[in-house]
NUPA-325511 format. One line per field, with one value per residue: residue number from 1; residue in three letters; x, y, z of N, C-alpha, C in turn. Coordinates in nm, 2 decimals, padded with zeros to 4 digits. Example, Ala and Ser with C-alpha at 12.3 -4.5 7.8 and 13.67 -1.06 7.14 Angstrom:
! NUPA-325511
nr	1;2
rest	ALA;SER
n_X	01.32;01.28
n_Y	-00.57;-00.22
n_Z	00.78;00.71
ca_X	01.23;01.37
ca_Y	-00.45;-00.11
ca_Z	00.78;00.71
c_X	01.32;01.29
c_Y	-00.33;00.00
c_Z	00.78;00.79
//
This chain:
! NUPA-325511
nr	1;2;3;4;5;6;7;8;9;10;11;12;13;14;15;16;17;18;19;20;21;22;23;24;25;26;27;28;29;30;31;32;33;34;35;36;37;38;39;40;41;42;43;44;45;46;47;48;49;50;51;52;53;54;55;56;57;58;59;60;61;62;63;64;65;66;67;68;69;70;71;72;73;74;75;76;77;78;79;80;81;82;83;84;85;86;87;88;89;90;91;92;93;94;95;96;97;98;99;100;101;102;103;104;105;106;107;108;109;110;111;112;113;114;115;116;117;118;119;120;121;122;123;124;125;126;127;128;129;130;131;132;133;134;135;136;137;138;139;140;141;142;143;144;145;146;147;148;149;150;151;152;153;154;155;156;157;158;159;160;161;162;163;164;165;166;167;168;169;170;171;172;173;174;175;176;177;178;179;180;181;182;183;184;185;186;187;188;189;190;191;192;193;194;195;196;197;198;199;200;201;202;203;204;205;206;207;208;209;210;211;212;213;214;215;216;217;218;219;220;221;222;223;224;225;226;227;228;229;230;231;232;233;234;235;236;237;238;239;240;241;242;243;244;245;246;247
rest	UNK;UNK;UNK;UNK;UNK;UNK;UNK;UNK;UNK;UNK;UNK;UNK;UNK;UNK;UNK;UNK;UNK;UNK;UNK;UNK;UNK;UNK;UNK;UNK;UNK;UNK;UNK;UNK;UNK;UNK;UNK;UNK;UNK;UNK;UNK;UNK;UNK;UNK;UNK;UNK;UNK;UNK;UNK;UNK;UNK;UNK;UNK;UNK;UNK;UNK;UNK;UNK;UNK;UNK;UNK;UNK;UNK;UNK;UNK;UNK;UNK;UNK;UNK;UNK;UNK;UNK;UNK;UNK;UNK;UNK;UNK;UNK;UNK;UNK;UNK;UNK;UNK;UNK;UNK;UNK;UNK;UNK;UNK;UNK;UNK;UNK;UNK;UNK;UNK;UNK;UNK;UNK;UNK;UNK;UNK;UNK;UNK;UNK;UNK;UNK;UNK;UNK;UNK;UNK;UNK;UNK;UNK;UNK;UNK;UNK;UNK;UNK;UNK;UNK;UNK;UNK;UNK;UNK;UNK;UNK;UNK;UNK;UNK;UNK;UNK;UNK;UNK;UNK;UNK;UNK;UNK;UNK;UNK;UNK;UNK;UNK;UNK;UNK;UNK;UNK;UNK;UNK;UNK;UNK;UNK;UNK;UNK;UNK;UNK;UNK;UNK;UNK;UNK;UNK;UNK;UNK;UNK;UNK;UNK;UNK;UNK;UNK;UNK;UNK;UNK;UNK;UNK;UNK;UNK;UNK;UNK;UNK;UNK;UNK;UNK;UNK;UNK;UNK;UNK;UNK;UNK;UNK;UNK;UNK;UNK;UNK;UNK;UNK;UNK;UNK;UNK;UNK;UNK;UNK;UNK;UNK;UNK;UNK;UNK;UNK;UNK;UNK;UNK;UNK;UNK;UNK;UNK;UNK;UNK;UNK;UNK;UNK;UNK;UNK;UNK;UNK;UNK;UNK;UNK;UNK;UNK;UNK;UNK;UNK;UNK;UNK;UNK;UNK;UNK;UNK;UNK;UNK;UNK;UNK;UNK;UNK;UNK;UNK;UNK;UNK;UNK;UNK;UNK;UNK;UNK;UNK;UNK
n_X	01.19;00.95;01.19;01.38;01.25;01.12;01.34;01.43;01.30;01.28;01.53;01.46;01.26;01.43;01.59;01.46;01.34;01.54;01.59;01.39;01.42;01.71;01.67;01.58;01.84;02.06;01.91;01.84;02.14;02.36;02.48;02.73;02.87;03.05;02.85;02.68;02.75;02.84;02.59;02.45;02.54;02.55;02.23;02.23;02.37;02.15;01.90;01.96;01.99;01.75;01.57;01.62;01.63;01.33;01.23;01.32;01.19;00.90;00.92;00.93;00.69;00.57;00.60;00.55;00.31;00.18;00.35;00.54;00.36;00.24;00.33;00.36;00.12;-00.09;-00.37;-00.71;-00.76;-00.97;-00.94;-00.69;-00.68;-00.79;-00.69;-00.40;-00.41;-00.48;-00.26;-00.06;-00.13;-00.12;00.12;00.27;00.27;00.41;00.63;00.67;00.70;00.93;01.13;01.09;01.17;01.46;01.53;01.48;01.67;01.91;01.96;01.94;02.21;02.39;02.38;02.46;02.73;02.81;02.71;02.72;02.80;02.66;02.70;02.77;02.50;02.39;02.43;02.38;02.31;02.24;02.01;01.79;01.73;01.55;01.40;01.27;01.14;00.91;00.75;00.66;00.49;00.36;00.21;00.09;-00.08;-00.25;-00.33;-00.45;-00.67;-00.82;-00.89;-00.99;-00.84;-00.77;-00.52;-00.33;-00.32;-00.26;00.00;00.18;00.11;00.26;00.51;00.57;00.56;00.79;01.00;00.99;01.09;01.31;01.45;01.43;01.57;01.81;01.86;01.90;01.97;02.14;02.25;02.15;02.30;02.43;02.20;02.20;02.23;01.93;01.84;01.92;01.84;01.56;01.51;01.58;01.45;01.20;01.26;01.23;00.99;00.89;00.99;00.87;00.57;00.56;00.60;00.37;00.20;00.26;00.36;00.19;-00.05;-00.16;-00.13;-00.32;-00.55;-00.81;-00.88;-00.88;-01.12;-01.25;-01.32;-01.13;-00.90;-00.72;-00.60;-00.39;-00.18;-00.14;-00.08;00.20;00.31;00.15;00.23;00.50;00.52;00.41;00.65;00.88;00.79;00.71;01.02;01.18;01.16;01.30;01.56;01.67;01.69;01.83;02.12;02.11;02.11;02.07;02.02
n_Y	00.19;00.04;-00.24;-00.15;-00.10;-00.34;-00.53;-00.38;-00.45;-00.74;-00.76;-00.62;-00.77;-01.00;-00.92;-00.83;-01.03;-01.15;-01.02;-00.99;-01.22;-01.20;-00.95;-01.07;-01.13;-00.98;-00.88;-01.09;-01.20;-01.21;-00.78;-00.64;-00.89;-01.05;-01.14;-01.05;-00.73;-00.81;-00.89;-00.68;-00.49;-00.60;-00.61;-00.35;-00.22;-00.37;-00.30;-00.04;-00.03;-00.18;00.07;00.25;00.12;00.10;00.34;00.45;00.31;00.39;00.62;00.63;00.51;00.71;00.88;00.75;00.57;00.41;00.33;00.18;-00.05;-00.17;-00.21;-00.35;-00.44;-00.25;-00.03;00.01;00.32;00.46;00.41;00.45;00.69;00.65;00.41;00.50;00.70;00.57;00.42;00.60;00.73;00.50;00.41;00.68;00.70;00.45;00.54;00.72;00.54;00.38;00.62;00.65;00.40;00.42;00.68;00.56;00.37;00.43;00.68;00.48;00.34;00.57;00.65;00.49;00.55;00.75;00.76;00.91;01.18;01.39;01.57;01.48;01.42;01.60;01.66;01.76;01.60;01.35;01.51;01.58;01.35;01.38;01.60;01.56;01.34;01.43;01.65;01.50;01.34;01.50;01.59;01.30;01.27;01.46;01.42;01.19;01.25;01.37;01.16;00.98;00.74;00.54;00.40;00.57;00.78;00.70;00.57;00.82;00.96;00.78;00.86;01.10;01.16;01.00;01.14;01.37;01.29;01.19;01.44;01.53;01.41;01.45;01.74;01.79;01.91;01.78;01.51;01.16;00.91;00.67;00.69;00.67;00.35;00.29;00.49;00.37;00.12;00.14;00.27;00.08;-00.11;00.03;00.08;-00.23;-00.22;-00.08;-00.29;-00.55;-00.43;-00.39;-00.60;-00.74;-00.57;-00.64;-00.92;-01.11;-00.97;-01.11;-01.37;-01.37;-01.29;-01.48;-01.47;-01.28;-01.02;-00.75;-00.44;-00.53;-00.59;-00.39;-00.50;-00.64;-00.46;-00.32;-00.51;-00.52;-00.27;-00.22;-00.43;-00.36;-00.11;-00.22;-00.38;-00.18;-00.02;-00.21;-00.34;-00.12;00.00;-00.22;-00.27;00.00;-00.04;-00.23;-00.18;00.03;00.35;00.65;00.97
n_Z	-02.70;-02.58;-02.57;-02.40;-02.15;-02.08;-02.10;-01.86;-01.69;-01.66;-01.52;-01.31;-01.16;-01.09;-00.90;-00.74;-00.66;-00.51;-00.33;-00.18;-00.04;00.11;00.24;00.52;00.63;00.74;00.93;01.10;01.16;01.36;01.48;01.34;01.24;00.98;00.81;00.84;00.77;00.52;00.41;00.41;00.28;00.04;00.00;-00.02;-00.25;-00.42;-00.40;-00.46;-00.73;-00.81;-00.73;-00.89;-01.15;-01.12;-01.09;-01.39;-01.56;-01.46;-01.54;-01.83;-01.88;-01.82;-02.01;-02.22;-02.27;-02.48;-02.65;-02.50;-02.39;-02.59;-02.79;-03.08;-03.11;-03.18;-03.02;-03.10;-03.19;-03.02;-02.77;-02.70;-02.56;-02.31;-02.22;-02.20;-02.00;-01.76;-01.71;-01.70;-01.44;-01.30;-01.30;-01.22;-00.94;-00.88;-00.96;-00.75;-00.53;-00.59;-00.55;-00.26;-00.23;-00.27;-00.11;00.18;00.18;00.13;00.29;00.53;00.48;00.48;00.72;00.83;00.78;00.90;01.13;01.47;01.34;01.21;00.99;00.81;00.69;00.59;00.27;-00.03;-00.21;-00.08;00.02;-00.13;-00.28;-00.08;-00.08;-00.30;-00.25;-00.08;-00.24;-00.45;-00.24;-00.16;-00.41;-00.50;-00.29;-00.29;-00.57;-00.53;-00.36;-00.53;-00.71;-00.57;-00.47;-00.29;-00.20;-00.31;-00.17;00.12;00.11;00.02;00.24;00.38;00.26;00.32;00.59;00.60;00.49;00.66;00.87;00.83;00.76;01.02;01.17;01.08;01.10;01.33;01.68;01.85;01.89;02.06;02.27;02.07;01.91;01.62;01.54;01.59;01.40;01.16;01.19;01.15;00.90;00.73;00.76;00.64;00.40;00.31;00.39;00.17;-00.06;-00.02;-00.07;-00.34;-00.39;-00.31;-00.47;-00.71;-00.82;-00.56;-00.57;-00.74;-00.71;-00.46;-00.61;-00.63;-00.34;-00.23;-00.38;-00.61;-00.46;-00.17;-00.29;-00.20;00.00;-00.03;-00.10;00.11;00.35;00.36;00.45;00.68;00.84;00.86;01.00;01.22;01.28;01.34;01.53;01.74;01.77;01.81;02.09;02.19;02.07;02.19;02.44;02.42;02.34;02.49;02.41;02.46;02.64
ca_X	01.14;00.97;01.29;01.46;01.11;01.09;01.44;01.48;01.20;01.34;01.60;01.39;01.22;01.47;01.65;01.36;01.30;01.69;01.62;01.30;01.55;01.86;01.63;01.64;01.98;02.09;01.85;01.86;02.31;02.47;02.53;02.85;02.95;03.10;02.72;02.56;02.82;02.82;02.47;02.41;02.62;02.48;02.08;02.19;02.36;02.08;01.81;01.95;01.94;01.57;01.48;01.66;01.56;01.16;01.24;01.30;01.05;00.82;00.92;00.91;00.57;00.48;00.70;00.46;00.26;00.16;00.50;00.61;00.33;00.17;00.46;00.37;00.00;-00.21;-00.47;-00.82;-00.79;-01.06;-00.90;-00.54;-00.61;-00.82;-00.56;-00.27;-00.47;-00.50;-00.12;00.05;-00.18;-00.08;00.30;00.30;00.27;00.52;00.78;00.70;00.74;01.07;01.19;01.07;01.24;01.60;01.56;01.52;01.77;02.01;01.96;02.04;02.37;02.44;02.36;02.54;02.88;02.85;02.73;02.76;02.89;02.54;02.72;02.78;02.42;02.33;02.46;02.28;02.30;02.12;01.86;01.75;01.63;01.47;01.30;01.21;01.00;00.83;00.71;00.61;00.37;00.22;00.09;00.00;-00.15;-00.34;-00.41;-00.50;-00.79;-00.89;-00.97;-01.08;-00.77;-00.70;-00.42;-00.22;-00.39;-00.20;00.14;00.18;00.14;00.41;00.63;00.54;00.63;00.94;01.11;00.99;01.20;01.48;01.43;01.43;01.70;01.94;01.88;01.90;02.15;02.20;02.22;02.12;02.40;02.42;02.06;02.25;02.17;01.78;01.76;01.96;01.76;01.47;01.51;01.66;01.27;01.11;01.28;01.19;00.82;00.87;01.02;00.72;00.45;00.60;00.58;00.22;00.10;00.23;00.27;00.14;-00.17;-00.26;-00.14;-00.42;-00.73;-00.90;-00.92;-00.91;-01.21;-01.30;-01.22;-01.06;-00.75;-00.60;-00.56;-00.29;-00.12;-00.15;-00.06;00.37;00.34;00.12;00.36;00.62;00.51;00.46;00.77;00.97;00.73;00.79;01.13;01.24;01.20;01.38;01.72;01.70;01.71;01.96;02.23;02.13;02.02;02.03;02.05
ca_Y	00.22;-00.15;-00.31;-00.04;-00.12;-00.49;-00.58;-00.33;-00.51;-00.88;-00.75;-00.56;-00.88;-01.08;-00.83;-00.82;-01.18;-01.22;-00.92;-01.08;-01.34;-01.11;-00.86;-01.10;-01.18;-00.87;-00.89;-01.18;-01.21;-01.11;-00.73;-00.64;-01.01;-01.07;-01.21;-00.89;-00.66;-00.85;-00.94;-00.56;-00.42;-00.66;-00.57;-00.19;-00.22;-00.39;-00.24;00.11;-00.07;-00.17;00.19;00.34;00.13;00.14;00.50;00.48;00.27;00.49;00.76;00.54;00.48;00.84;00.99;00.70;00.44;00.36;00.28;00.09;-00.14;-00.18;-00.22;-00.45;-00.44;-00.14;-00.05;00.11;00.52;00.55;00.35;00.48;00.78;00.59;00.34;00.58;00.81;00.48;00.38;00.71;00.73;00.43;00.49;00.81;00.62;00.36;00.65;00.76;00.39;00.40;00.74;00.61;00.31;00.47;00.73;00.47;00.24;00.52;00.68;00.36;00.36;00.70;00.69;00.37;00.57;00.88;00.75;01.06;01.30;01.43;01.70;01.42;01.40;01.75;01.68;01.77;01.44;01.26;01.60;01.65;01.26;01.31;01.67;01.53;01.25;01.50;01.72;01.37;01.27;01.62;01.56;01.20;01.28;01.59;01.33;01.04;01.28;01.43;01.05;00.89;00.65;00.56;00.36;00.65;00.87;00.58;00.58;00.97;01.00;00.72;00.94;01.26;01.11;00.94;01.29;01.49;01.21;01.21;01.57;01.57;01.32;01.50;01.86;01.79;02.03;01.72;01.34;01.10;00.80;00.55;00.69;00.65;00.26;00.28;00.51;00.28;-00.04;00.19;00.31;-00.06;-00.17;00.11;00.01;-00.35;-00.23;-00.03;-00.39;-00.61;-00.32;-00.39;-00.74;-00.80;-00.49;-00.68;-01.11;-01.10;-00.97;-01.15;-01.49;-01.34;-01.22;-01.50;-01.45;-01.08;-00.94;-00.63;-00.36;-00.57;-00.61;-00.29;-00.55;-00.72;-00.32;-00.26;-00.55;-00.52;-00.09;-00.26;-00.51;-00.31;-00.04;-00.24;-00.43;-00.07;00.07;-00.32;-00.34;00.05;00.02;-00.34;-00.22;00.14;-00.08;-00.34;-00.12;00.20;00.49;00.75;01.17
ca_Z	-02.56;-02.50;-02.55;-02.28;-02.00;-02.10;-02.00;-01.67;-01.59;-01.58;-01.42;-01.16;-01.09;-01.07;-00.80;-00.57;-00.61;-00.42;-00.22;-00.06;00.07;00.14;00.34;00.66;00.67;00.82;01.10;01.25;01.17;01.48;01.46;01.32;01.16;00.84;00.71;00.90;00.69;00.32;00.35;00.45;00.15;-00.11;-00.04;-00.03;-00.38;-00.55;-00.38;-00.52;-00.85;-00.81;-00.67;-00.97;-01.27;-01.12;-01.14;-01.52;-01.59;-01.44;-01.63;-01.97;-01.95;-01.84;-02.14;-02.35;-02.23;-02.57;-02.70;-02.38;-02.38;-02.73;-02.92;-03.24;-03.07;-03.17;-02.98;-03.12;-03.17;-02.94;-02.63;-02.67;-02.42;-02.18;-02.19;-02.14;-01.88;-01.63;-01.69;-01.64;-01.34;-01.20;-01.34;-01.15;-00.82;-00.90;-00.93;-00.59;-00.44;-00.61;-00.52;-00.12;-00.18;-00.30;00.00;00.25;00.15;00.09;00.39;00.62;00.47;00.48;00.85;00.90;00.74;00.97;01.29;01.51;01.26;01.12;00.92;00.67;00.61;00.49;00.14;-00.13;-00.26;-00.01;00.10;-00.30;-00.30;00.02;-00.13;-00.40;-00.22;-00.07;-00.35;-00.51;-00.21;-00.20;-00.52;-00.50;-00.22;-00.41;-00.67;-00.47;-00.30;-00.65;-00.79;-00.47;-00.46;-00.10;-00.22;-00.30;-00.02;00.21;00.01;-00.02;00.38;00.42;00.21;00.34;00.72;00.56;00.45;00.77;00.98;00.81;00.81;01.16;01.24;01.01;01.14;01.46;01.73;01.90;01.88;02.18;02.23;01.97;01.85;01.48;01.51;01.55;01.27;01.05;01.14;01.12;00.77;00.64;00.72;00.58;00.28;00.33;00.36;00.01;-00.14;00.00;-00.11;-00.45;-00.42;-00.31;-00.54;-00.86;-00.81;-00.47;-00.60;-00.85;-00.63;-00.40;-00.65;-00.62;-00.21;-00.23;-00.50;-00.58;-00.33;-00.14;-00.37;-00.17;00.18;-00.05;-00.10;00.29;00.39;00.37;00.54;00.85;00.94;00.88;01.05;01.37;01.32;01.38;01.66;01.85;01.80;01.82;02.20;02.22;02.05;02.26;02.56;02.42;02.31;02.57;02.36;02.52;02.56
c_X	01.09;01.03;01.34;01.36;01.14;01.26;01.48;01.36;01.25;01.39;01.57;01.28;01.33;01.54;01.58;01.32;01.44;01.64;01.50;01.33;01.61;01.79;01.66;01.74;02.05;02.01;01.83;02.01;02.31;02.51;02.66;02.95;02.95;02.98;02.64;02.57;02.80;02.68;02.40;02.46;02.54;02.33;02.12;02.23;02.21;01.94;01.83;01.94;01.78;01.50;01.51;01.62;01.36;01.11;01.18;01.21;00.93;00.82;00.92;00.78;00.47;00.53;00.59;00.48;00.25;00.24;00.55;00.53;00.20;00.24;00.44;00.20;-00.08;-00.30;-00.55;-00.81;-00.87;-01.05;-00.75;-00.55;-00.67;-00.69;-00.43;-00.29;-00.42;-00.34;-00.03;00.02;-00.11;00.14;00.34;00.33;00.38;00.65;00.80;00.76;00.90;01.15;01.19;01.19;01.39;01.62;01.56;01.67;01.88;02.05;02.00;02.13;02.43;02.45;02.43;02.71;02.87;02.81;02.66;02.79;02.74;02.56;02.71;02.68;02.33;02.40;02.37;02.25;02.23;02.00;01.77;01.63;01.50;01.37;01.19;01.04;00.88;00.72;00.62;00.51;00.33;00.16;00.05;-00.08;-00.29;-00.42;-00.48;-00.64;-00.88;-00.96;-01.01;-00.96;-00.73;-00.56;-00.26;-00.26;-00.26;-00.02;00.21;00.20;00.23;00.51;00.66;00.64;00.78;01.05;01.08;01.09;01.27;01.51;01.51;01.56;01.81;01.95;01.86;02.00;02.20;02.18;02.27;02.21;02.37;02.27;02.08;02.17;02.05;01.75;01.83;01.87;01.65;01.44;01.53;01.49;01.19;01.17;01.22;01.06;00.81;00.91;00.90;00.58;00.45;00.56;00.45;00.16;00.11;00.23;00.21;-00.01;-00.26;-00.22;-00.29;-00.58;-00.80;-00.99;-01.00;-00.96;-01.23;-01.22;-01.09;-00.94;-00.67;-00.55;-00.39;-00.12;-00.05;-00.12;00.09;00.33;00.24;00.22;00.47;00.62;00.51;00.57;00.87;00.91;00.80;00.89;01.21;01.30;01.32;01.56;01.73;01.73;01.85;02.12;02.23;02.15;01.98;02.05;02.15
c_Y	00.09;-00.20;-00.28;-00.16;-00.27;-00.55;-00.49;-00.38;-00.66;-00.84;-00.70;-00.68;-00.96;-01.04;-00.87;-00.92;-01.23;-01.12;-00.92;-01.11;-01.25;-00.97;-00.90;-01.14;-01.07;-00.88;-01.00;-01.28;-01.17;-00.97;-00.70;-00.74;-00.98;-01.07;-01.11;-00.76;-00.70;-00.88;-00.78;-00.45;-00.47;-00.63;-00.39;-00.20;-00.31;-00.36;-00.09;00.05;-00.09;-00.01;00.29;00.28;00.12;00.23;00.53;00.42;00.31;00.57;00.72;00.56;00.62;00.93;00.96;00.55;00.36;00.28;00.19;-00.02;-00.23;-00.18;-00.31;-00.49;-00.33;-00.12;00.04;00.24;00.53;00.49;00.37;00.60;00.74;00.51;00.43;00.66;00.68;00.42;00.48;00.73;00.64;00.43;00.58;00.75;00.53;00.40;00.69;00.67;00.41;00.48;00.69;00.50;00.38;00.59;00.69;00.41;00.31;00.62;00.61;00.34;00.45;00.67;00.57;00.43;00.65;00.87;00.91;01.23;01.31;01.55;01.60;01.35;01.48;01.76;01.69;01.66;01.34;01.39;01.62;01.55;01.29;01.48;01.64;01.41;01.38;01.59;01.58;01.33;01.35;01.58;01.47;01.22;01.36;01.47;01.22;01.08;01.32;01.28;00.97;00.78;00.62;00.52;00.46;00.78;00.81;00.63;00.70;01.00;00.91;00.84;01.08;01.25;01.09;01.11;01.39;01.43;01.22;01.34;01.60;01.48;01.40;01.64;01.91;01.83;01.91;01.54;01.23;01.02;00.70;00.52;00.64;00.49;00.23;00.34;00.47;00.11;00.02;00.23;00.18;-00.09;-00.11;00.08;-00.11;-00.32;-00.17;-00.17;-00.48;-00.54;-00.38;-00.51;-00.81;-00.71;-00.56;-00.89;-01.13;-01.05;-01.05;-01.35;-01.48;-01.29;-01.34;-01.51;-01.30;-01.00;-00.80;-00.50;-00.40;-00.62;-00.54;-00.36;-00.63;-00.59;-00.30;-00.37;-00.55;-00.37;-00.14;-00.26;-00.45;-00.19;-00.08;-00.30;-00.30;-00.01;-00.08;-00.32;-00.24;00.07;-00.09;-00.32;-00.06;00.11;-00.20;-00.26;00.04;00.35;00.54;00.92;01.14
c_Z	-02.49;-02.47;-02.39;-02.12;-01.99;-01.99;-01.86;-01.60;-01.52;-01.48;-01.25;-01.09;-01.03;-00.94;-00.68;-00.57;-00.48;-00.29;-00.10;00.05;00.17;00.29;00.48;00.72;00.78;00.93;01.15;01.24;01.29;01.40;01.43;01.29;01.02;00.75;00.73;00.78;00.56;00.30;00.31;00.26;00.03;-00.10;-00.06;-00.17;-00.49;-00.50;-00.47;-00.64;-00.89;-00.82;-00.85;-01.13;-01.25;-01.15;-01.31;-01.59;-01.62;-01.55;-01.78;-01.98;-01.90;-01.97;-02.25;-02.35;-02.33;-02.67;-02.61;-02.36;-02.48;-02.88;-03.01;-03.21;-03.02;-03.11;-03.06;-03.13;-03.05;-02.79;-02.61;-02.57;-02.33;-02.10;-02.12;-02.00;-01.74;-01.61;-01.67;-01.51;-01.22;-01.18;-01.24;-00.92;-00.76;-00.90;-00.80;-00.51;-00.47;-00.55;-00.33;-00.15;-00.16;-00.13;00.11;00.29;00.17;00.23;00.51;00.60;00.48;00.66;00.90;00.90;00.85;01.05;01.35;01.47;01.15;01.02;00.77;00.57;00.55;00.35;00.07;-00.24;-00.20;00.03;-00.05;-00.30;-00.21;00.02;-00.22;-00.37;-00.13;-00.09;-00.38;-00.41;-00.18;-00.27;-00.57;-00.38;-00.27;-00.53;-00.67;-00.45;-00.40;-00.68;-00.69;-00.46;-00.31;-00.13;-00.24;-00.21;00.07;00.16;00.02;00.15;00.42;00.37;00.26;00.53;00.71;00.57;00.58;00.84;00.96;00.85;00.95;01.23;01.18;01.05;01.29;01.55;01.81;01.94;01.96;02.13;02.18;01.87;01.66;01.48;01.54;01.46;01.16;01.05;01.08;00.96;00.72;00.68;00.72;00.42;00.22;00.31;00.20;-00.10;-00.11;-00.09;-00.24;-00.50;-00.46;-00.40;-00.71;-00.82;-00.69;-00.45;-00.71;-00.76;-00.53;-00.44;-00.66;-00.44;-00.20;-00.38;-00.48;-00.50;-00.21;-00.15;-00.25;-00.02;00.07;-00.05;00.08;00.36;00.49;00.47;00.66;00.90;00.98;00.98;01.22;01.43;01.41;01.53;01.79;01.89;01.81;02.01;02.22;02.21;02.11;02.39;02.54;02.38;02.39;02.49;02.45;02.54;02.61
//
């Protein structure tokens, strides 16, 4: 089971170290070029890779923390369920980011294939993921408020928003002109904020603890879902006016 975590980890680093890069290619290519298209393709396949081995990961070290990260290094009897309690904990969270990222990511391509034709996003293949995050930030949310965590207070209401939207864009009786391309950029940098979040919550935080002590760790968490959040509100109007969205 180490072995398994250990290497989907390299490789989950190694992914989201290209996919950093690869994120701004797509937005500032010219729409609809060659570099706009292959750059667009190549972050969605290896973002679903990231979303999906973070997934298992997760669920590694909640099956058995103690095996995933104490492997030929025993701990104490009397610090193996502390230990485990604060790593399934944080585990449990790390599934949800995942689950957010893969419905994102997965979503902007779905919505990029079907355009207009919103029948082709009531599958139960794309609405299960985007149940599933929902359930999942109920009860990080429920668990964030039980242990005082704002961090997953915060996190849980992204995800909770994330699946009403979709929600609401995909069951909708009628879809404004060319509205399809704001909720594809829109989702491609809600993704982007779930690959950042990721970034600064593992080397991005520890590049930052000697600025950011103490409580103040969680400004390095909250930093990526700001920006991103006002990136989409700024530029949501900008491309509704540049391409005429409208009823």
């Amino acid at each position: 089971m180490s072995t398994i975590h250990s290497t989907l980890l390299y490789v989950h680093i190694l992914l989201g170290a290209i996919c950093l890069l690869l994120f701004w290619l797509p937005i500032v290519s010219k729409k609809g070029s060659k570099i706009h298209n292959v750059s667009g393709r190549l972050y969605y396949k290896m973002m679903l890779f990231i979303a999906a081995s973070g997934a298992i990961m997760s669920i590694l070290v909640l099956i058995d923390p103690i095996a995933v990260y104490t492997s030929g290094n025993p701990l104490p009897a009397d610090k193996q369920e502390h230990f485990a309690r604060v790593r399934r904990h944080f585990s449990s969270f790390l599934l949800l980011l995942s689950v957010l990222t893969w419905v994102t990511v997965r979503h902007a391509y779905a919505v990029l294939q079907a355009k207009s034709a919103l029948q082709q996003l009531k599958c139960w293949q794309l609405q299960l993921p985007v149940l599933l995050l929902l359930l999942g930030s109920c009860y990080m949310l429920w668990s964030g408020w039980k242990s005082g965590t704002v961090l997953f207070m915060v996190f849980s209401t992204v995800g909770i928003v994330t699946a009403i939207s979709i929600w609401r864009y995909t069951w909708q009786t009628k879809l404004a002109q060319r509205q399809w391309i704001i909720e594809h950029f829109s989702s491609m940098i809600a993704s982007g904020i779930a690959l950042y979040t990721a970034f600064f919550a593992a080397g991005g935080r520890r590049m930052l603890a000697g600025i950011l002590t103490g409580h103040w760790q969680i400004v390095s968490w909250l930093i990526a879902p700001i920006i991103g959040v006002l990136a989409i509100t700024l530029f949501k109007k900008y491309f509704e006016r540049k391409f005429r969205v409208a009823p």
